[in-house]
Biopython code that builds the backbone (N, CA, C, O; Angstrom):
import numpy as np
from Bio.PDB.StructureBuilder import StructureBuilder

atoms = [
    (1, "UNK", "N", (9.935, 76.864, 42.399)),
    (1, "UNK", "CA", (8.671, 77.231, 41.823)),
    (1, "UNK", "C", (7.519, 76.526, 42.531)),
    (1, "UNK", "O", (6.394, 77.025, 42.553)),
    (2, "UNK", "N", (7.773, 75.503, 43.040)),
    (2, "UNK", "CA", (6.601, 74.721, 43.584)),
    (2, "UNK", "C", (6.296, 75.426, 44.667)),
    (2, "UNK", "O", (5.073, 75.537, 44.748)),
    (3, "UNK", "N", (6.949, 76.039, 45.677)),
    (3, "UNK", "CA", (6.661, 76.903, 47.090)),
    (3, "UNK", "C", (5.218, 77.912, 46.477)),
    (3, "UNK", "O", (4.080, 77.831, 46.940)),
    (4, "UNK", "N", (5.662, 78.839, 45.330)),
    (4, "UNK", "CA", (4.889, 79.825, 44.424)),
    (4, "UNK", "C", (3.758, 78.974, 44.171)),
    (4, "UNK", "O", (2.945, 79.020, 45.094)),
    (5, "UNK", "N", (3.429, 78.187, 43.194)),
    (5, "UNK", "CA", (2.822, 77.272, 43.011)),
    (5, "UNK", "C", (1.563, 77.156, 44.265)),
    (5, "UNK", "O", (0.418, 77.546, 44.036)),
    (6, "UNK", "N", (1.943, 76.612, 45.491)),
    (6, "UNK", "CA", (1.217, 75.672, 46.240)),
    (6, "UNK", "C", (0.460, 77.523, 47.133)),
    (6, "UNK", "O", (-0.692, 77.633, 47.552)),
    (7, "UNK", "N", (1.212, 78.319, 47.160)),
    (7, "UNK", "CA", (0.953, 78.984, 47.712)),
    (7, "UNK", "C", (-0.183, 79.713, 47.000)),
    (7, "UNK", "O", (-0.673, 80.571, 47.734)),
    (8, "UNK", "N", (-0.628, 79.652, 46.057)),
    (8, "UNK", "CA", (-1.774, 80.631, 44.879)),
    (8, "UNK", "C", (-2.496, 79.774, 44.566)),
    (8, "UNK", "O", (-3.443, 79.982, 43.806)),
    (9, "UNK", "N", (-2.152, 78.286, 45.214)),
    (9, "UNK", "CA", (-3.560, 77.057, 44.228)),
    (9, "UNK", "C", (-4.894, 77.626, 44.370)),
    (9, "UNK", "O", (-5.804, 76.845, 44.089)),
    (10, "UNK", "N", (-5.314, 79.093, 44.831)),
    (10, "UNK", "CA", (-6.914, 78.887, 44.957)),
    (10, "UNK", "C", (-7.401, 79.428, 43.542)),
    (10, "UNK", "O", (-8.524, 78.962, 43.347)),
    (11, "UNK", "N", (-7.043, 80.142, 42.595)),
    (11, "UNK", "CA", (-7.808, 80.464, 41.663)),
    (11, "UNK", "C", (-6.359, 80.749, 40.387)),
    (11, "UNK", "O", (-5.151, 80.728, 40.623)),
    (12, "UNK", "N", (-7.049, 80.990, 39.098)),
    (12, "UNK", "CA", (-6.117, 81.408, 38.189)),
    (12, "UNK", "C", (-6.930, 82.527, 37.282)),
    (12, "UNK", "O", (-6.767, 82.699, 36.074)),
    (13, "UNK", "N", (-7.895, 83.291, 38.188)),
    (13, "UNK", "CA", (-8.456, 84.310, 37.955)),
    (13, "UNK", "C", (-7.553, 85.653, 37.701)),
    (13, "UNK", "O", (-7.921, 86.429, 36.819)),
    (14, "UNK", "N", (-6.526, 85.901, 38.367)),
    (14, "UNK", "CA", (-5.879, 86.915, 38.773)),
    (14, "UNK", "C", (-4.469, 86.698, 37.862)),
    (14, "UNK", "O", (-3.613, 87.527, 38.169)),
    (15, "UNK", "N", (-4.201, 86.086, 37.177)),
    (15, "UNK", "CA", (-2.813, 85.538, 36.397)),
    (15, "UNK", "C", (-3.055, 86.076, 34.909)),
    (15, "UNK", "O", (-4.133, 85.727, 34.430)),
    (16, "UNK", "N", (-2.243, 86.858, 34.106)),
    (16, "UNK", "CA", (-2.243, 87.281, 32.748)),
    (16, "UNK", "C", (-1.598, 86.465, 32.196)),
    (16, "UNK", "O", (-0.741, 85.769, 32.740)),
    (17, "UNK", "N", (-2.041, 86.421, 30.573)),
    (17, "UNK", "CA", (-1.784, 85.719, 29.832)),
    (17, "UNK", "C", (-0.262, 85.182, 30.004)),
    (17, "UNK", "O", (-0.042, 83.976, 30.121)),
    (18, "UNK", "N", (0.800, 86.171, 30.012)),
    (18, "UNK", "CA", (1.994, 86.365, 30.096)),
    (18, "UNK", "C", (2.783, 84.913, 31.394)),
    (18, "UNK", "O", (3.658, 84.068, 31.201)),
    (19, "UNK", "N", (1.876, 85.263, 32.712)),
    (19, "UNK", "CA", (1.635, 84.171, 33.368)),
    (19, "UNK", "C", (1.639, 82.957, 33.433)),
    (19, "UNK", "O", (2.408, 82.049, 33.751)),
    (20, "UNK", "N", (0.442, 83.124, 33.006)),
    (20, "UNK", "CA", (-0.407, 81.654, 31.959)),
    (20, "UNK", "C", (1.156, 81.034, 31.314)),
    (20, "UNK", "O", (1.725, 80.095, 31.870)),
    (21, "UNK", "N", (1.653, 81.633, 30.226)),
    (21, "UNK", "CA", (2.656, 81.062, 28.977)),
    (21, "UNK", "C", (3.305, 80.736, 29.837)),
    (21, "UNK", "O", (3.701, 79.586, 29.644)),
    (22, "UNK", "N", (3.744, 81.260, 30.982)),
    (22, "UNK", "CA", (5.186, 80.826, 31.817)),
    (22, "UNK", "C", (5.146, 79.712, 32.794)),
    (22, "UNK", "O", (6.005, 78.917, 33.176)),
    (23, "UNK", "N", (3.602, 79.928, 33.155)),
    (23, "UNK", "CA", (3.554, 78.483, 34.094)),
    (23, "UNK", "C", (3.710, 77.365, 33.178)),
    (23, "UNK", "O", (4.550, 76.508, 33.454)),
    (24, "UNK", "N", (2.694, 77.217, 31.650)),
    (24, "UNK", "CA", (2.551, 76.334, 30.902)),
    (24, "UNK", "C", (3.757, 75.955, 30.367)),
    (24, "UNK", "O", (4.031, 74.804, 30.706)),
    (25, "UNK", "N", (4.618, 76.485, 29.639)),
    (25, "UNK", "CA", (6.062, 76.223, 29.910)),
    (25, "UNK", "C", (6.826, 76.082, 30.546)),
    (25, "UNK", "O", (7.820, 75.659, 29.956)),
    (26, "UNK", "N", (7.021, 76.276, 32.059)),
    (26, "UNK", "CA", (7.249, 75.587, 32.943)),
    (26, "UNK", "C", (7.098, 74.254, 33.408)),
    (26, "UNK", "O", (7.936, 73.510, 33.917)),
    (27, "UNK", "N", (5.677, 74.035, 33.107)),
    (27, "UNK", "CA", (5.204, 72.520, 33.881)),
    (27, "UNK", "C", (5.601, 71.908, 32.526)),
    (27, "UNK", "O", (6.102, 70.790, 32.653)),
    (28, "UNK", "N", (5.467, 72.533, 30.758)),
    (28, "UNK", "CA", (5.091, 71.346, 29.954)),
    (28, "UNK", "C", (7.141, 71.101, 30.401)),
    (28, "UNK", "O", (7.573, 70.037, 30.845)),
    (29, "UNK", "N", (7.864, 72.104, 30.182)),
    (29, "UNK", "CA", (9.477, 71.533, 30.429)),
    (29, "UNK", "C", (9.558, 70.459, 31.660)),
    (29, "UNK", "O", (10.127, 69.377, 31.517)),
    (30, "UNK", "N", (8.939, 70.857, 32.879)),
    (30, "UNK", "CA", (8.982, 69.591, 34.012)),
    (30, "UNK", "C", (8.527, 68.007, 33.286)),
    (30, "UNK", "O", (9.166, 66.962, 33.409)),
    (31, "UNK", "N", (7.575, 68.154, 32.717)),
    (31, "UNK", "CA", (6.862, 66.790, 32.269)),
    (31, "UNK", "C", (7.926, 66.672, 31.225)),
    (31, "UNK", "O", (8.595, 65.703, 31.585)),
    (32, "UNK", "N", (8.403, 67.125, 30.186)),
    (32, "UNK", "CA", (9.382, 66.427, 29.325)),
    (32, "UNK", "C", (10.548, 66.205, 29.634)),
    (32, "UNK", "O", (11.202, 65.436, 28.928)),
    (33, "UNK", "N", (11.048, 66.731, 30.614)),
    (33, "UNK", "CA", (11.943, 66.345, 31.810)),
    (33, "UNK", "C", (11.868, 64.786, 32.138)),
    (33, "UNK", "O", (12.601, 63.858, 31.796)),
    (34, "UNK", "N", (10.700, 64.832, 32.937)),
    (34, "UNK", "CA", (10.689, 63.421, 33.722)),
    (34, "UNK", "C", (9.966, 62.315, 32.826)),
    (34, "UNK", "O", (9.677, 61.251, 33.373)),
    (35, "UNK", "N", (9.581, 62.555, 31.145)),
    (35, "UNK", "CA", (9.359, 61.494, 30.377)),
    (35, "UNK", "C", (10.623, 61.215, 29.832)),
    (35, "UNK", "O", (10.924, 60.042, 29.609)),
    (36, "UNK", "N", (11.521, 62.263, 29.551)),
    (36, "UNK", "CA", (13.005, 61.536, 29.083)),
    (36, "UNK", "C", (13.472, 60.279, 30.423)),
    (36, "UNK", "O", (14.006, 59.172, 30.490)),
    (37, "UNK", "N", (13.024, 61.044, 31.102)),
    (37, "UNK", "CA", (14.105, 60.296, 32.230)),
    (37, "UNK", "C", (13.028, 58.911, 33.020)),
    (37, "UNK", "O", (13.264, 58.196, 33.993)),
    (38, "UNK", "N", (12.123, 58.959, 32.321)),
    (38, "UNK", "CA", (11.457, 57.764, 32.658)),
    (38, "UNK", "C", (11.543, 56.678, 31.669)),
    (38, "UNK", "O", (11.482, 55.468, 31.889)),
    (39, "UNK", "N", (11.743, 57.479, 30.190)),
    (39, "UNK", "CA", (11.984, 56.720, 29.344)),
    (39, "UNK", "C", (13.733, 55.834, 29.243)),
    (39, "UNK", "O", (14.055, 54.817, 28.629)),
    (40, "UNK", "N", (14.535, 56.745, 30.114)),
    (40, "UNK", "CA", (15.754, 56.146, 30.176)),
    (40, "UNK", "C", (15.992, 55.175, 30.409)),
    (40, "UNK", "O", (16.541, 54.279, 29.769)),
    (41, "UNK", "N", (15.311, 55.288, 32.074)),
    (41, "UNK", "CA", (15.240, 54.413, 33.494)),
    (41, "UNK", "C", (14.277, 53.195, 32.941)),
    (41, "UNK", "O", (14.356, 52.180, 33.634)),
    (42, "UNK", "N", (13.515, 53.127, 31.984)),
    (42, "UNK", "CA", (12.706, 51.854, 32.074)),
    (42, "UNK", "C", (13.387, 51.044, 30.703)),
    (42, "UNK", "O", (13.116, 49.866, 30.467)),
    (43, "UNK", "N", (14.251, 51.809, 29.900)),
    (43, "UNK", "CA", (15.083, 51.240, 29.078)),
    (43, "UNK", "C", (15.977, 50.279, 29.676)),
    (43, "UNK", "O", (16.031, 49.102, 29.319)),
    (44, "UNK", "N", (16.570, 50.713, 30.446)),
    (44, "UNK", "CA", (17.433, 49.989, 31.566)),
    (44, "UNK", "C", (16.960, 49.072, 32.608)),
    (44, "UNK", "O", (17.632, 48.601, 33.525)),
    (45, "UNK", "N", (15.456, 48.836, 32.300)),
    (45, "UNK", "CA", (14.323, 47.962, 33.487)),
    (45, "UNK", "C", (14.105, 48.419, 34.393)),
    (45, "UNK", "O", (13.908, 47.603, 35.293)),
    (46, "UNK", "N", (14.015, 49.544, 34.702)),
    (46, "UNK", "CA", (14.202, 49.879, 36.547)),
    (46, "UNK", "C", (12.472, 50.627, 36.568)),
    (46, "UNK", "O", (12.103, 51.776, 36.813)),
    (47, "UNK", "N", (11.814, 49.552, 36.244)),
    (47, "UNK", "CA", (10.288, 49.726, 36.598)),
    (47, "UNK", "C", (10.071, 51.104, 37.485)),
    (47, "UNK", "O", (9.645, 52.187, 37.082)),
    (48, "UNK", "N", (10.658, 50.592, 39.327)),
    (48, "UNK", "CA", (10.235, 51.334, 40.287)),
    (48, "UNK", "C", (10.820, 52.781, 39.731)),
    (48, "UNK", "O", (9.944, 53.630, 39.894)),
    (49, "UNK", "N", (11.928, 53.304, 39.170)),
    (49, "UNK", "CA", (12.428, 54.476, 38.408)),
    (49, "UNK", "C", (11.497, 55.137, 37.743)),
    (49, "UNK", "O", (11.066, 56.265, 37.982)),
    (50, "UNK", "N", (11.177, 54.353, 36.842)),
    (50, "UNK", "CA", (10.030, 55.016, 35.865)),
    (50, "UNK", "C", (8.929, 55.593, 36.267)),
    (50, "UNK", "O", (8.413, 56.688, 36.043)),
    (51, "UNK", "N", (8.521, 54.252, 37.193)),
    (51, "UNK", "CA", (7.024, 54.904, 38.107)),
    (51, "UNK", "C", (7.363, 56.193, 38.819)),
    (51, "UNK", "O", (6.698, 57.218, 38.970)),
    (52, "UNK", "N", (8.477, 55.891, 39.181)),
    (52, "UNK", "CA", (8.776, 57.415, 40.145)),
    (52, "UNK", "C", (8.301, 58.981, 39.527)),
    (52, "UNK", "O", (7.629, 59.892, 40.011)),
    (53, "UNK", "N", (9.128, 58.767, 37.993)),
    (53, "UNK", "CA", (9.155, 59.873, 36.986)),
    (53, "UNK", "C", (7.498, 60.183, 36.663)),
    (53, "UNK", "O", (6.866, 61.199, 36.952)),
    (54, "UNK", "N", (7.144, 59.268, 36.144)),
    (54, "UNK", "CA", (5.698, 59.026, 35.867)),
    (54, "UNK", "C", (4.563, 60.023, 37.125)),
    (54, "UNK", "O", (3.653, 60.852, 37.119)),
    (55, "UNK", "N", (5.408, 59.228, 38.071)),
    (55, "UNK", "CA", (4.425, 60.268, 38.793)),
    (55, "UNK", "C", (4.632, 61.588, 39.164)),
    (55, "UNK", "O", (3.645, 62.150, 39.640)),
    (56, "UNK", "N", (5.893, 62.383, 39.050)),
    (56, "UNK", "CA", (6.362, 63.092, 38.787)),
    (56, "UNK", "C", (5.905, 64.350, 37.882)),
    (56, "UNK", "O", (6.172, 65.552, 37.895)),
    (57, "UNK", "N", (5.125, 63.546, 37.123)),
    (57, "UNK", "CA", (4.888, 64.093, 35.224)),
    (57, "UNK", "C", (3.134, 64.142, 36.204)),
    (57, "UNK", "O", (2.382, 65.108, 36.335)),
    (58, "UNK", "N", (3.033, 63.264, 36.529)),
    (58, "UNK", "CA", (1.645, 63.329, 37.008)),
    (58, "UNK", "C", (1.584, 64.613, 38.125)),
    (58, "UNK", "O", (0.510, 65.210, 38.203)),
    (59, "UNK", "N", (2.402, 64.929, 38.754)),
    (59, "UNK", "CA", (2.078, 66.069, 39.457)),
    (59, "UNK", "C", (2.051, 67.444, 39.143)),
    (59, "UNK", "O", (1.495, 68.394, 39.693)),
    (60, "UNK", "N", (2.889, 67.336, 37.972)),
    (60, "UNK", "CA", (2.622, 69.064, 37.247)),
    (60, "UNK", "C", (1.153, 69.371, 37.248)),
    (60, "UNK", "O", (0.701, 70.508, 37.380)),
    (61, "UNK", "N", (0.189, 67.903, 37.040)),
    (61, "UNK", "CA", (-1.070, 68.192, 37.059)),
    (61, "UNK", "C", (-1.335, 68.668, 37.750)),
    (61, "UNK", "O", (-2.205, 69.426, 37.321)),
    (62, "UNK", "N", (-1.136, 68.884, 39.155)),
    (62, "UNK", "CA", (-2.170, 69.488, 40.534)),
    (62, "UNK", "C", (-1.808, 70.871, 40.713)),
    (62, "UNK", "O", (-1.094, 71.301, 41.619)),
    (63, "UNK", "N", (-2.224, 71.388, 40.000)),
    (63, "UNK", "CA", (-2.402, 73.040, 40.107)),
    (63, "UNK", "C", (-3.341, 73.621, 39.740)),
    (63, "UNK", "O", (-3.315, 73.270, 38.561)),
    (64, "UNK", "N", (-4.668, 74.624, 39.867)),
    (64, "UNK", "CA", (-5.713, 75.323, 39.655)),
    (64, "UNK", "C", (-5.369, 76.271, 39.264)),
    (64, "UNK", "O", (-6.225, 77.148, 39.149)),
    (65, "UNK", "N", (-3.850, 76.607, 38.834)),
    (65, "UNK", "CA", (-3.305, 78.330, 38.667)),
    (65, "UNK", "C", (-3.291, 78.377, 36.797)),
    (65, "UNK", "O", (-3.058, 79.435, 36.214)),
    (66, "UNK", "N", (-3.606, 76.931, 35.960)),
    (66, "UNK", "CA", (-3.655, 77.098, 34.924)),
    (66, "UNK", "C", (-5.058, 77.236, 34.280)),
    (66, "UNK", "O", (-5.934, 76.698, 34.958)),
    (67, "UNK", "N", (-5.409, 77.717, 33.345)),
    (67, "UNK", "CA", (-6.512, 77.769, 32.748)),
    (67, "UNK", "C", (-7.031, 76.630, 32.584)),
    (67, "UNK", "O", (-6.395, 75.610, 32.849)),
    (68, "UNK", "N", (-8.822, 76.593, 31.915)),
    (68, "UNK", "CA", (-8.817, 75.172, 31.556)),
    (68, "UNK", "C", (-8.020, 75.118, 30.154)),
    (68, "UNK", "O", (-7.314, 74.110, 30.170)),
    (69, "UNK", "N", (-7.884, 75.784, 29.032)),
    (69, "UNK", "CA", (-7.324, 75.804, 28.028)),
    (69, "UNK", "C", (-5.686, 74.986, 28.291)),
    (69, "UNK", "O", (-5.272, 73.903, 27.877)),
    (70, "UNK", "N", (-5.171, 75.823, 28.972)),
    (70, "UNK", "CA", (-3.839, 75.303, 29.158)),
    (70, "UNK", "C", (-3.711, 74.422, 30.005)),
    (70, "UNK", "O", (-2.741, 73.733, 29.690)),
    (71, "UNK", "N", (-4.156, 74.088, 30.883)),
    (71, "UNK", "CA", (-4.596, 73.008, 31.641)),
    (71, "UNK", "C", (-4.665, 72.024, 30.531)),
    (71, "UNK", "O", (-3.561, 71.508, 30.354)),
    (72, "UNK", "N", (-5.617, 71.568, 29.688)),
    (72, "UNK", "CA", (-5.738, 70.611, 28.773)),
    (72, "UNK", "C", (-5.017, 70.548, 28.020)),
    (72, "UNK", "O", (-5.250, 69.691, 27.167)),
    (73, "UNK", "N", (-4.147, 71.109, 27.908)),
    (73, "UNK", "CA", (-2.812, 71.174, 26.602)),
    (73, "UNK", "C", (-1.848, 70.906, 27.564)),
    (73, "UNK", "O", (-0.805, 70.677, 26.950)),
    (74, "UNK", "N", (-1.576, 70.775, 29.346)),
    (74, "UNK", "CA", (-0.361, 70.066, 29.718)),
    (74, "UNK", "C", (-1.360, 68.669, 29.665)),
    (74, "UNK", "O", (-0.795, 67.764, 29.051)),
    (75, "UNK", "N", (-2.830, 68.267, 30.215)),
    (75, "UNK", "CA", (-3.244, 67.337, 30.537)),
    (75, "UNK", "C", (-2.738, 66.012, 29.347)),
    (75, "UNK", "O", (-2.178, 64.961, 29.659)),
    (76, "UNK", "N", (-3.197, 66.527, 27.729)),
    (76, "UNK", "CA", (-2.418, 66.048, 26.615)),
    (76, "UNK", "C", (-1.060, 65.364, 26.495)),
    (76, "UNK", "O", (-0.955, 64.155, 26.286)),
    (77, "UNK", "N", (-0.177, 66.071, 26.616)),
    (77, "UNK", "CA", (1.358, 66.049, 26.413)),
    (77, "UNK", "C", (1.592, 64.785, 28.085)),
    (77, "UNK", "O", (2.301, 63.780, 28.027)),
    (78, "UNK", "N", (0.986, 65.120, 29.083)),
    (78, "UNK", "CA", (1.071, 64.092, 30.220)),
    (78, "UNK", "C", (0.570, 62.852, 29.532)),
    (78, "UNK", "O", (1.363, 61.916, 29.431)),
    (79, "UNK", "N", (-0.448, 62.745, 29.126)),
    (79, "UNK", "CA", (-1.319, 61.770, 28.593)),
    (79, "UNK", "C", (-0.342, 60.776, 27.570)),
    (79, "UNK", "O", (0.067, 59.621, 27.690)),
    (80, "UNK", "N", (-0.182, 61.847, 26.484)),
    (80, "UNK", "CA", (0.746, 61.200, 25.493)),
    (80, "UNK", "C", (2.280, 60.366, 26.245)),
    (80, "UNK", "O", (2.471, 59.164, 26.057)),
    (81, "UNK", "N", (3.076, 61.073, 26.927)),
    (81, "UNK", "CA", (4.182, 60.259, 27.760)),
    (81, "UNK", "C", (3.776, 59.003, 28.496)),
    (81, "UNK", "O", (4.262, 57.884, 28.326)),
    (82, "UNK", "N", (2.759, 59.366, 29.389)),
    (82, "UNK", "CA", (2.030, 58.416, 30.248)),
    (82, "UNK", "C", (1.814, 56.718, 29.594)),
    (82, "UNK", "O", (1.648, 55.666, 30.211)),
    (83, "UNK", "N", (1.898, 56.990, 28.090)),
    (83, "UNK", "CA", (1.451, 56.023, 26.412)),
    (83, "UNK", "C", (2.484, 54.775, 26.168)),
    (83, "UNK", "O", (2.441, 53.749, 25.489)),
    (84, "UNK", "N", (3.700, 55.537, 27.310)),
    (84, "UNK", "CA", (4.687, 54.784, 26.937)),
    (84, "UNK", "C", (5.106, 53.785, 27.809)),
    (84, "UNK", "O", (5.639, 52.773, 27.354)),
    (85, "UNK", "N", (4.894, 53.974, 29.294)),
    (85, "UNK", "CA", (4.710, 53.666, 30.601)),
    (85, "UNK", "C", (3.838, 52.618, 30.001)),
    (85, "UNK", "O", (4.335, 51.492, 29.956)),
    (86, "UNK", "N", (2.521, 52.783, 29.487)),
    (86, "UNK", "CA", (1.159, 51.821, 29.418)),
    (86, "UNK", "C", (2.022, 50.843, 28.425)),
    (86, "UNK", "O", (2.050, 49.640, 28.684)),
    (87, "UNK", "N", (2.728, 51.362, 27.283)),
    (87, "UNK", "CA", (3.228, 49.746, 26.224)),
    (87, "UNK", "C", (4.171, 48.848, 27.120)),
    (87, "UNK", "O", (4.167, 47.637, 27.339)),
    (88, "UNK", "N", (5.191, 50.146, 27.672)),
    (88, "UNK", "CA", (6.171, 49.286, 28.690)),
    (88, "UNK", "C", (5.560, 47.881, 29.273)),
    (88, "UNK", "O", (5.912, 46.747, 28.948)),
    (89, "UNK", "N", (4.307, 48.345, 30.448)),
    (89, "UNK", "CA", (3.989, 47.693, 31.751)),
    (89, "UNK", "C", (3.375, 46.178, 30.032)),
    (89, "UNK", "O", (3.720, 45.029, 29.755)),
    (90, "UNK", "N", (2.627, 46.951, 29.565)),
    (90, "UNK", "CA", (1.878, 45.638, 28.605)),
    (90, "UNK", "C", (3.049, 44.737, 28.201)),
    (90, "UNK", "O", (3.045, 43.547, 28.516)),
    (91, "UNK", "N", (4.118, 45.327, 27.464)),
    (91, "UNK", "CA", (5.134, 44.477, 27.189)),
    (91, "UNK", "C", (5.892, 43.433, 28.298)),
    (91, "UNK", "O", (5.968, 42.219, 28.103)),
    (92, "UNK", "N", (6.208, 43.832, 28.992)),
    (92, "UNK", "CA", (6.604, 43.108, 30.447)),
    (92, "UNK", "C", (5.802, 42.129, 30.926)),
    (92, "UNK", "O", (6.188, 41.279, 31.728)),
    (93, "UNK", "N", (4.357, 42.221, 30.338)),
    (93, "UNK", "CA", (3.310, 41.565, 31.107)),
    (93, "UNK", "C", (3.542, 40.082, 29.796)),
    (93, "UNK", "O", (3.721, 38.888, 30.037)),
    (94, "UNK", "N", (3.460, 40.670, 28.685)),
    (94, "UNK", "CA", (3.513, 39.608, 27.780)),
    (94, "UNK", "C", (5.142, 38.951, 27.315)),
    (94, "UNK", "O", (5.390, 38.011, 26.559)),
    (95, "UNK", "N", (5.768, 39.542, 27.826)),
    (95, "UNK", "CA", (7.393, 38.735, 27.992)),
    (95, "UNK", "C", (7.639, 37.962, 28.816)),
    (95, "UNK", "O", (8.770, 37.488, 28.713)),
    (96, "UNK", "N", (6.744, 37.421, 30.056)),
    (96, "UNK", "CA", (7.136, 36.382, 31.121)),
    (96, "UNK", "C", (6.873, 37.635, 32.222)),
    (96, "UNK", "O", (6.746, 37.129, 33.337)),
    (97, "UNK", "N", (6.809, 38.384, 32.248)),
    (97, "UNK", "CA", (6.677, 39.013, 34.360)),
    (97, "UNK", "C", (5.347, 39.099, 34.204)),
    (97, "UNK", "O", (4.546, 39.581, 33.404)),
    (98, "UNK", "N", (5.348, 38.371, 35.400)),
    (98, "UNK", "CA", (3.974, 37.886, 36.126)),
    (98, "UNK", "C", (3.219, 39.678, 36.451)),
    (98, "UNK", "O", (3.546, 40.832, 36.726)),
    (99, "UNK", "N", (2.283, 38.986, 36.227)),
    (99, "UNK", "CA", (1.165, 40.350, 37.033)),
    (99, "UNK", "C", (1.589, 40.733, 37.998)),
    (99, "UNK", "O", (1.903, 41.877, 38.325)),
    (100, "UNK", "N", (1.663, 39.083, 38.942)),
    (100, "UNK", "CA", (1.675, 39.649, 40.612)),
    (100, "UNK", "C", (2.721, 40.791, 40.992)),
    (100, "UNK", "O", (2.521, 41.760, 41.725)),
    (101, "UNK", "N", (4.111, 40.371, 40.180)),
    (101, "UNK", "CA", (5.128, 41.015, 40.458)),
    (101, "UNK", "C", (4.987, 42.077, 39.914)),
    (101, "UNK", "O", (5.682, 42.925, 40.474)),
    (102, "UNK", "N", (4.218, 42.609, 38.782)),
    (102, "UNK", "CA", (4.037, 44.105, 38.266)),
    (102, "UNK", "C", (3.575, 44.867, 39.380)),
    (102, "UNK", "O", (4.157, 45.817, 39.901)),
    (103, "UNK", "N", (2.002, 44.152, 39.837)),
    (103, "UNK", "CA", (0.938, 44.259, 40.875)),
    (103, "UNK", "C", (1.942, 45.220, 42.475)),
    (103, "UNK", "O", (1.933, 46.372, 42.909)),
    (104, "UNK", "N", (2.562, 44.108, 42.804)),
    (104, "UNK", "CA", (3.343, 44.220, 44.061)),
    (104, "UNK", "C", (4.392, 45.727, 43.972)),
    (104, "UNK", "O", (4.619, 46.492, 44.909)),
    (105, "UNK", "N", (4.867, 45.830, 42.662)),
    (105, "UNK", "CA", (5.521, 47.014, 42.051)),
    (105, "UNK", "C", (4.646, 48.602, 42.213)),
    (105, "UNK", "O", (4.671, 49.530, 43.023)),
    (106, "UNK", "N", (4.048, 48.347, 41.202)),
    (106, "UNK", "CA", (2.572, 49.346, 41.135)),
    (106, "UNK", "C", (1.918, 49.705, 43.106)),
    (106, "UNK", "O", (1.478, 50.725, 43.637)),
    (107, "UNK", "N", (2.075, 48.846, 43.426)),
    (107, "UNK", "CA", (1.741, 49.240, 45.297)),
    (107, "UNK", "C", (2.184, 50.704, 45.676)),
    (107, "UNK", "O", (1.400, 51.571, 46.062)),
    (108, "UNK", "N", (3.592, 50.873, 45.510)),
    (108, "UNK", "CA", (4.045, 52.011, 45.994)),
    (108, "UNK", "C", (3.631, 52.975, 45.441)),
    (108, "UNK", "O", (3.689, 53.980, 46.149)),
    (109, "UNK", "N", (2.999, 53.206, 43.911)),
    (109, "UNK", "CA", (2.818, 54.701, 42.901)),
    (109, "UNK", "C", (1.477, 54.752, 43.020)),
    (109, "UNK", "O", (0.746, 54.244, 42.170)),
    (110, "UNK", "N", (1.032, 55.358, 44.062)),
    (110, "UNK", "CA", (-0.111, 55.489, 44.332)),
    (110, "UNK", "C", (-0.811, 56.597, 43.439)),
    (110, "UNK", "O", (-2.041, 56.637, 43.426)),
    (111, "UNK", "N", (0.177, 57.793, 42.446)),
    (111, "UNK", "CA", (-0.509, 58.494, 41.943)),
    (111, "UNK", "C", (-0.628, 58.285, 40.403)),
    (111, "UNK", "O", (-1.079, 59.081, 39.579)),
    (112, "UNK", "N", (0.080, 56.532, 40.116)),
    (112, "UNK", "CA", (-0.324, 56.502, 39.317)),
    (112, "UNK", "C", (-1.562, 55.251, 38.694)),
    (112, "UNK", "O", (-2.259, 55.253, 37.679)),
    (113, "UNK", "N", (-1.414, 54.190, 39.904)),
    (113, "UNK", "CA", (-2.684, 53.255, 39.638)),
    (113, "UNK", "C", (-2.991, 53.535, 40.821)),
    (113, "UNK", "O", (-2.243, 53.766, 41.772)),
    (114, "UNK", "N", (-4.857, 53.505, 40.736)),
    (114, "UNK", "CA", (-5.153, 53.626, 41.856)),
    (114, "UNK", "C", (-5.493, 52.211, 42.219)),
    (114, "UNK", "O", (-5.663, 51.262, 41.454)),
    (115, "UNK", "N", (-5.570, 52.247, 43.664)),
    (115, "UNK", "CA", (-5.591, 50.980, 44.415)),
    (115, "UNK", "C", (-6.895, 50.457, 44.532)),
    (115, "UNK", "O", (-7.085, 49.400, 45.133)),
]
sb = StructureBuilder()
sb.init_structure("model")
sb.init_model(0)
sb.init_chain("A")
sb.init_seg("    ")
for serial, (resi, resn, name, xyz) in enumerate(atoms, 1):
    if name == "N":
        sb.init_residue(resn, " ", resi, " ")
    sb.init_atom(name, np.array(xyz, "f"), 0.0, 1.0, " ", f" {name:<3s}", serial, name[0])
structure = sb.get_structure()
């Protein structure tokens, strides 16, 4: 789906409703996809895992083929997962791991802190 996707990013003028429902269910299943599986992976500590997923969930975002309507209803549901990532990193921070070492972590997920 992503080939489809990258190939139509210029407008979502031309897409019927019918469309619309299928991309939006598409991307919202990708993002609850990779919040289970971020939520797994950081159960188990594997920080760099999570970030992976995380950003993952963050890329369903980059598409222009959704409305703004539906657009803001995946932006939401990203937002809300994203909630859990944010208690994680806070918790870790206040259990003994140092910033730096969060810091040095966070380097590689460029799409999800920016630098």
């Amino acid at each position: 789906m992503q080939k489809a996707v990258d190939s139509n990013r210029g407008s979502n003028a031309g897409l019927s409703m019918d469309n619309q429902e299928k991309l939006l269910a598409d991307a919202l299943q990708n993002v609850r996809q990779h919040a289970f599986a971020m939520k797994r992976v950081l159960d188990q500590q594997s920080v760099m895992e999570g970030l992976k997923h995380a950003a993952n969930m963050l890329g369903e975002l980059r598409t222009s083929l959704l409305s703004p309507k539906n657009y803001y209803e995946l932006h939401v549901v990203v937002v809300e997962e994203l909630h859990h990532l944010e208690l994680y990193l806070a918790d870790e921070f206040e259990h003994g791991r140092g910033s730096h070492d969060l810091y040095e972590v966070v380097q590689y997920a460029g799409n999800i802190v920016p630098r």
